[in-house]
C-alpha positions in Angstrom: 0.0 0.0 0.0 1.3 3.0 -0.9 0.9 6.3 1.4 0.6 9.6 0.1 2.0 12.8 2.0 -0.5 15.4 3.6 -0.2 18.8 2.0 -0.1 21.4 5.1 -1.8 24.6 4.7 -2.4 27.6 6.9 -5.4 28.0 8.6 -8.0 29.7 6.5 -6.0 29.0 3.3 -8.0 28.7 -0.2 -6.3 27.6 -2.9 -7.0 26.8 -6.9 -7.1 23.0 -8.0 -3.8 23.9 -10.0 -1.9 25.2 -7.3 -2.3 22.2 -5.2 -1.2 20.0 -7.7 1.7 22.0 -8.0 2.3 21.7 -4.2 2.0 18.2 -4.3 4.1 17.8 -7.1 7.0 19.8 -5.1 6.6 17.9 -2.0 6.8 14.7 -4.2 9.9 15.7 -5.6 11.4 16.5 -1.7 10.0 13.1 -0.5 11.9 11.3 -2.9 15.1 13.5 -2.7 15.1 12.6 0.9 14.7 8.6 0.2 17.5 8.6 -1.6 19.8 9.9 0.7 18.8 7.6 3.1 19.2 4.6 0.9 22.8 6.2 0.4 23.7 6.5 3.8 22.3 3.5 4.7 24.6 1.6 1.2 27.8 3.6 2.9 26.9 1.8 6.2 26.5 -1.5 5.0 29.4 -1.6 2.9 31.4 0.1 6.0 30.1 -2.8 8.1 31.4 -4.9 5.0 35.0 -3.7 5.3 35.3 -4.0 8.9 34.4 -8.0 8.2 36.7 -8.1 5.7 39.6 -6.5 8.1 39.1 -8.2 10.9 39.2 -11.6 9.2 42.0 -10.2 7.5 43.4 -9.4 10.6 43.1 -13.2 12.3 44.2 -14.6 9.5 48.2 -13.1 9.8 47.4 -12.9 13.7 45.6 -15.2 15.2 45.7 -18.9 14.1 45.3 -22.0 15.7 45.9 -25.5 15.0 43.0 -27.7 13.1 42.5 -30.9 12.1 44.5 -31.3 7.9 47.4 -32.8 6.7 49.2 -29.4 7.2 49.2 -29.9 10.8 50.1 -33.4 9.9 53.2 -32.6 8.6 54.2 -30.1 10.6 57.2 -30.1 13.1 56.8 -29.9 16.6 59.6 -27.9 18.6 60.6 -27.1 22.4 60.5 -23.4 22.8 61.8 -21.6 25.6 60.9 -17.9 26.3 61.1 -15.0 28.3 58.2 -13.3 29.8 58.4 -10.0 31.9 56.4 -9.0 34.9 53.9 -6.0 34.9 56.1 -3.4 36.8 58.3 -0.8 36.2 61.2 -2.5 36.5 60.2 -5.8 35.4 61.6 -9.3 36.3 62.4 -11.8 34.2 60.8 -15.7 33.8 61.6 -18.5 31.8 59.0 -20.9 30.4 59.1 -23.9 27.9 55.8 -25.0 25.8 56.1 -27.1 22.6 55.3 -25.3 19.0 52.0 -27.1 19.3 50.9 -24.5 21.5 50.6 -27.5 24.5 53.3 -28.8 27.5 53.5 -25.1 28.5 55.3 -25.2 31.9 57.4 -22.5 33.8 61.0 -23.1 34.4 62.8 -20.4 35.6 60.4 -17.8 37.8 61.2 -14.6 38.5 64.9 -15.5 37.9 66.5 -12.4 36.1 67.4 -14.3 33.1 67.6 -12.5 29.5 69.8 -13.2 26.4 68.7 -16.9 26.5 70.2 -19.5 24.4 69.8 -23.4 24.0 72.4 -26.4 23.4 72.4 -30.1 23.4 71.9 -30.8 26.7 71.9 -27.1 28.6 70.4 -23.6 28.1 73.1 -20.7 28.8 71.3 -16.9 30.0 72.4 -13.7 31.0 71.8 -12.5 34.6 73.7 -9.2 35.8 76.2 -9.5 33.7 76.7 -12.9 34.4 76.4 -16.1 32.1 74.9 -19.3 33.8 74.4 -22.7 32.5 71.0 -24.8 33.2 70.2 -27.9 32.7 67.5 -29.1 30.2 66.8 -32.4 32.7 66.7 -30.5 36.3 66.8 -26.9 35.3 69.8 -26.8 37.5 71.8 -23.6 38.0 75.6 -23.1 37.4 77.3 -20.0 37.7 80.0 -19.8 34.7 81.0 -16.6 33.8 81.0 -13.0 35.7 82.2 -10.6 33.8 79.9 -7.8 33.6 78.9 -9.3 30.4 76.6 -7.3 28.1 76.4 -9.6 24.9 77.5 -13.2 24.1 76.9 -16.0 21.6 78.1 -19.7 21.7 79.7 -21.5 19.1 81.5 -24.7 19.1 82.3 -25.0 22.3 83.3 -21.2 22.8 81.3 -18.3 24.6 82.4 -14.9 22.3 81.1 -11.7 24.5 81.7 -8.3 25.6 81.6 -6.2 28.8 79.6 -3.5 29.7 82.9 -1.4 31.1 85.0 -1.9 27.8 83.2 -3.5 24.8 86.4 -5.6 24.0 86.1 -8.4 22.0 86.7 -11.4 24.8 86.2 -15.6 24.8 85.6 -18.3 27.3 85.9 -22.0 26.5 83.4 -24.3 27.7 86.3 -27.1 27.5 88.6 -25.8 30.0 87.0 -22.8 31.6 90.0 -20.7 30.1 89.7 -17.0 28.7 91.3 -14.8 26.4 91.4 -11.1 25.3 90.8 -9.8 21.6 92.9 -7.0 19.7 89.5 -5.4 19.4 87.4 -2.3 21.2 84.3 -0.9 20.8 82.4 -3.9 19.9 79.1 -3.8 19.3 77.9 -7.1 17.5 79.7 -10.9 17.3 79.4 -13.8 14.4 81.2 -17.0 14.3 81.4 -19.5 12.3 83.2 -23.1 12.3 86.5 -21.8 12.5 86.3 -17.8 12.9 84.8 -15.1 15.2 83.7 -11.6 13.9 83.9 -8.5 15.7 81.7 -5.2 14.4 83.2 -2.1 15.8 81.1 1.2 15.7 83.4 4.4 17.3 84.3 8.1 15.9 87.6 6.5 14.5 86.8 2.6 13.7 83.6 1.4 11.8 84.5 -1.8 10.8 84.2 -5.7 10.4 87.2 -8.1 11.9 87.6 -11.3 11.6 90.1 -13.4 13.6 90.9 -17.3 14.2 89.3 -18.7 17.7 92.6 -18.0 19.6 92.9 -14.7 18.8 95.5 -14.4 16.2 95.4 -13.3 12.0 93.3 -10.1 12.6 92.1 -9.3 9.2 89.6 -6.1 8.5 87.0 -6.9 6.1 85.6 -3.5 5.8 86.8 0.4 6.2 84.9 3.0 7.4 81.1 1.7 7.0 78.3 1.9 9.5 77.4 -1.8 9.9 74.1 -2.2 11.4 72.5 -5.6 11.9 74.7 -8.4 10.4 74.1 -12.0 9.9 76.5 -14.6 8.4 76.2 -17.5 6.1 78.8 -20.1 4.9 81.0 -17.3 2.6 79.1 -14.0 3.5 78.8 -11.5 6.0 75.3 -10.0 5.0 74.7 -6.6 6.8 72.7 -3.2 6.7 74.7 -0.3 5.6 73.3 2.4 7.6 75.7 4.4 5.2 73.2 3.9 2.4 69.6 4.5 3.7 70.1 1.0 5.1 69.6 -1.3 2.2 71.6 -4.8 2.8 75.0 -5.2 1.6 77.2 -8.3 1.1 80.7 -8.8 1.4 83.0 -12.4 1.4 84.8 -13.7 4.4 87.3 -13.1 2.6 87.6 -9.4 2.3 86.7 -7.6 -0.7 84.5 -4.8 -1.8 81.0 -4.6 0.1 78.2 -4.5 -2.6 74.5 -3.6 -2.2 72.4 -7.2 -2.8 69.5 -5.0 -4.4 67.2 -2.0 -3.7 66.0 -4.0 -0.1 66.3 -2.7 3.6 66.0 -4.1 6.8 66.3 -3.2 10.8 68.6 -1.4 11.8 69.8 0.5 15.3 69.4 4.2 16.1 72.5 4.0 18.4 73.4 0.5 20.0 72.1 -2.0 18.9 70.5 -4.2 21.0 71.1 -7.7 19.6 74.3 -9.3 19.4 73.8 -9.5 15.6 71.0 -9.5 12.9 69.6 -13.1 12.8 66.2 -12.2 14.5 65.8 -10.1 11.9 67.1 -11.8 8.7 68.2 -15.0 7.8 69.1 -16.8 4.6 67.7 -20.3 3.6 68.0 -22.1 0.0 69.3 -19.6 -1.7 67.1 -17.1 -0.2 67.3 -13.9 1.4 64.3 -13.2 4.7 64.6 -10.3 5.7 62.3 -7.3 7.8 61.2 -5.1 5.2 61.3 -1.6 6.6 59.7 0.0 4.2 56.6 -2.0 4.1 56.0 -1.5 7.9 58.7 -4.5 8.9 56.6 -7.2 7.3 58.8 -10.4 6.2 59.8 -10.3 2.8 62.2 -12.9 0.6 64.6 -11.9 -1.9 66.0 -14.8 -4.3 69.6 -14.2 -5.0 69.2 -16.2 -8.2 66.3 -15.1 -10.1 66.0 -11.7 -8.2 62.1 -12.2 -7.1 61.1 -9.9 -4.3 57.6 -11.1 -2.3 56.0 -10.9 0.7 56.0 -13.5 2.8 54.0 -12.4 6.0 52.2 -9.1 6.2 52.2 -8.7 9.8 54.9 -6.0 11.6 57.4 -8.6 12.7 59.5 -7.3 16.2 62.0 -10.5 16.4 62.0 -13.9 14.6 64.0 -17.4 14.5 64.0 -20.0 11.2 64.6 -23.3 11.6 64.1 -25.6 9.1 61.3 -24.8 7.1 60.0 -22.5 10.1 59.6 -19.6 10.6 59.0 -18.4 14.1 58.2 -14.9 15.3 56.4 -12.3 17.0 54.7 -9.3 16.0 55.3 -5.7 17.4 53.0 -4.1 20.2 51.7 -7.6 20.6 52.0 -10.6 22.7 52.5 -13.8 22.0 54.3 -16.3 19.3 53.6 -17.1 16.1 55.1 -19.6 13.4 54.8 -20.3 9.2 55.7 -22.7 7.2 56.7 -20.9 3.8 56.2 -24.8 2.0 53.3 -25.7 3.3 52.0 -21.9 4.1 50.3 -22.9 7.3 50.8 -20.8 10.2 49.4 -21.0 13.6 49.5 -19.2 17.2 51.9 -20.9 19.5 51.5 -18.9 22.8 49.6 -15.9 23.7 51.9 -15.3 27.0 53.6 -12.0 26.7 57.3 -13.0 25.4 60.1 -10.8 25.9 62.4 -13.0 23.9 62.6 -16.9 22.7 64.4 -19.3 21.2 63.8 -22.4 19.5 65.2 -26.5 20.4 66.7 -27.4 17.5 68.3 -30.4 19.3 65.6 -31.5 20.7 63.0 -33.4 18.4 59.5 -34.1 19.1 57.2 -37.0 18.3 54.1 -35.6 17.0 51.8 -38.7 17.0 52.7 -38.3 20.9 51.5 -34.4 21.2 47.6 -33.9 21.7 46.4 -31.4 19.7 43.9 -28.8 21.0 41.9 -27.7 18.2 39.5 -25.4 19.8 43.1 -23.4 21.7 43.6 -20.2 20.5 
């Protein structure tokens, strides 16, 4: 049924039969003026509605997975993570947890125990606590004292603890064989790689920007690089890759061997506005089959992957990555302003949400292997 609108007149008012059709006519014309602006506003809401949807599925789909039933999940490694978590005060103190990359087996190690700067091998994990390294054991969680040295930043390799102090920034060792130490030709340290037979010191100072290598003991100091501001580094088997904060930080690449450092193409990745505050760049890039991950800066530090061969360029994850580990075909990380762990899979593309705890720091098991088939999986857990 359709409803026609009352004319309003003024009391007393006469009017001819034309001039009232004209008034109707006029008030027609107004009526459906003002239908179609509501059927526009109300179009602009839906479609708003729409694209909040499509955003927030958007949104949990990079952020917020979960393991389900599918032969991804099948094939899918399962890992021991350990991570740090820190307290809700102002000066915060430090936990350490463990829970498997299945998101289940959660269980709190190391409460309230200070430790930072955690890292994980065979049968121990080494951490940082005022400036002092400790060793704990994987079985017991047992803590030994075994190095205080006002430490500010270590690595292990092959038996060998590389670090520097707070006081000096020198270049220093320890070995884990004999407990014996040793002294570097090398100041102003601010970042350590090693490899199977060679440690690398990055200096940043007024008078040395540089990139040394020596041999474990010390000895055939070499300089790789001259006066270039070397921001976050990693290393693979005949490369040192490393942002040039030089250059508007793209990445650069330069042998082992010394050489001329060359820009790998128009890519940039994290860098540090004065110390940096990693040991070295492998939570922020890494390199795997030919392959180049890397934080992309300039797309708001999503992961991107550069081939070195066929020059390709992609994205890989969109969310804003803070710190991430590969192994294998892995990819673990977590995103900035937000808690919790995530991993990928770039072969299989499945991702899922490991922890929602808030994680300071983590690192990944690679020695330790875990039986799936033995690991029940919560598929309603986000």
């Amino acid at each position: 049924m359709r409803f026609l609108q009352r004319l309003q007149f003024d009391s007393g008012e006469q009017i001819s039969r034309k001039e009232y059709l004209k008034r109707k006519r006029k008030s027609s014309r107004l009526l459906r003026k003002r239908s179609k602006i509501t059927y526009v506003l109300m179009a602009s809401f839906l479609a708003l509605i729409v694209y909040i949807v499509i955003q927030v599925g958007e949104y949990r789909r990079y952020n917020n997975f979960k393991y389900i039933a599918g032969e991804n999940v099948k094939n899918q490694a399962v890992y021991s993570i350990f991570f740090v978590t820190e307290g809700y005060t102002y000066d915060p103190v430090y936990s350490v947890s463990k829970i498997l990359s299945s998101g289940q087996e959660e269980t709190s190690i190391l409460p309230s125990s200070g430790f930072e700067q955690i890292s994980v091998a065979q049968d121990c994990i080494y951490g940082l606590n005022s400036g002092k390294i400790c060793k704990i054991s994987k079985d017991k969680y047992k803590i030994e004292d075994l190095l205080d040295d006002d430490v500010k930043k270590y690595i292990v390799e092959n038996e060998y603890i590389f670090y520097t102090s707070t006081n000096d920034n020198i270049l220093k060792s320890y070995s884990l064989a004999d407990g014996t130490k040793n002294t570097f030709d090398l100041s102003n340290v601010n970042q350590i790689l090693a490899d199977e037979s060679n440690v690398y010191g990055i200096t940043y100072s007024s008078s040395d920007k540089s990139i040394y290598k020596f041999n474990y003991d010390g000895s055939d100091k070499k300089k790789l690089t001259d006066n270039i501001r070397v921001s976050y580094a990693i290393d693979t088997k005949n490369n040192i890759y490393f942002v040039n904060k030089d250059d508007s930080d793209y990445i650069y690449r330069i042998s082992k061997n010394g050489g001329e450092a060359n820009k790998v193409a128009d890519i940039k990745s994290v860098t540090n506005n004065s110390e940096p505050q990693e040991v070295n760049g492998k939570k922020y890039m890494f390199i795997k089959d030919k392959k180049l991950y890397y934080v992309n800066i300039d797309d708001e530090n999503s992961l991107w992957c550069y081939d070195l061969e066929t020059k390709e360029n992609n994205k890989i994850i969109s969310a804003s990555i803070e710190i991430l580990q590969n192994v294998d075909d892995t990819i673990f990380y977590k995103i900035n302003k937000e808690m919790g762990v995530y991993l990928y899979n770039y072969n299989t593309s499945f991702m899922s949400l490991v922890t929602k705890r808030r994680v300071k720091e983590f690192v990944i098991d690679t020695y330790d292997t875990v039986d799936y088939t033995q690991v029940e999986v919560d598929k309603n857990a986000l």
